[in-house]
N, C-alpha and C positions, 0 to 999 in steps of 0.2 A: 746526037750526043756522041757516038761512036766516033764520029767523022773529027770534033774536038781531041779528043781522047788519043786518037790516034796523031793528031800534030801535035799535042804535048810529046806520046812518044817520040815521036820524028825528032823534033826540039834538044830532048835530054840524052838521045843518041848522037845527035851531030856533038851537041856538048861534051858528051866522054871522049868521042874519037879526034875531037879538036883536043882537050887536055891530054889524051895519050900523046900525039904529038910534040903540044908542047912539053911534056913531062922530061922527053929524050932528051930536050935541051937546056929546059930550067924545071927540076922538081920542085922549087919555091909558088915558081909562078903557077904550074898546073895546080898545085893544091890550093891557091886561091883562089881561081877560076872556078874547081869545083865545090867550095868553100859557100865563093857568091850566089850562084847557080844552082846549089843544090836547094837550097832554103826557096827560092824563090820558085823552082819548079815542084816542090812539093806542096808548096800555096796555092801554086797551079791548078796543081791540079786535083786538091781537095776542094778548094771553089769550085773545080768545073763538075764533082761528084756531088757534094751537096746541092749543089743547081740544079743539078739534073734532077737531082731526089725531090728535092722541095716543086720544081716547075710539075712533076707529074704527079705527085702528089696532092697538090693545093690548085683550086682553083685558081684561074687567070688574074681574073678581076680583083681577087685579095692578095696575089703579089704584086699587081701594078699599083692597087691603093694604099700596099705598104710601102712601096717605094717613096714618098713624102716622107712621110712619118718616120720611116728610118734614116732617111737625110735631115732632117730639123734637129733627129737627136743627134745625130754624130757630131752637126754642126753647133749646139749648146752644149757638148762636152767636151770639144775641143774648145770651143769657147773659154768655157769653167778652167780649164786648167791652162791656159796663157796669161800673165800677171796683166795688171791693167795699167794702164797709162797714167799719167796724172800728168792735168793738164798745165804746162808751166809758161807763163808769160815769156815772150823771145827776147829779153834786155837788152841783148845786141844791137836788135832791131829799133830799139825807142830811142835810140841817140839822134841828138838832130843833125841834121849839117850845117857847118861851120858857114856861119855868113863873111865872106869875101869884100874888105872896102871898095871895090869896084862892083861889088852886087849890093849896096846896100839903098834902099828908099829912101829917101828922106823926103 
């Protein structure tokens, strides 16, 4: 876990010493680099603390068997909340094609 921890750090130091550079050239753009970046490495790496806490914590066998069970929910609540389809016949589609007096049976 150390070894995680420490490429996060690695990560959010190349990140500041890239935005100082750019800052010298556009202070716009470095502050939205750090803007993006910053949110995204502090997810980081509270995921990679609580992980650590939860895996030494909790036996194996009941994070691997909660792994379903927490994917079926995420996947019926993001379900729940996307409007639902309704199903509508393709009208465009049911038009016939023009019979051609050189295509006709008789």
């Amino acid at each position: 876990m150390d070894a995680i921890l420490r490429v996060i750090g690695v990560g959010i130091a190349v990140v500041l010493i890239v935005a100082a550079f750019v800052y010298l050239i556009s202070p716009s753009r470095a502050l939205t680099l750090l803007e993006r970046t910053a949110s995204g490495a502090v997810l980081l790496f509270l995921v990679a603390v609580l992980g650590s806490s939860l895996w030494n914590a909790i036996p194996r066998q009941v994070l691997i068997g909660a792994i379903p069970v927490i994917s079926l929910t995420a996947y019926f609540v993001r379900q729940s909340h996307q409007p639902r389809r309704q199903l509508r016949l393709p009208l465009a589609r049911l038009e016939r094609r023009p019979v051609l007096p050189w295509q006709e049976v008789e």
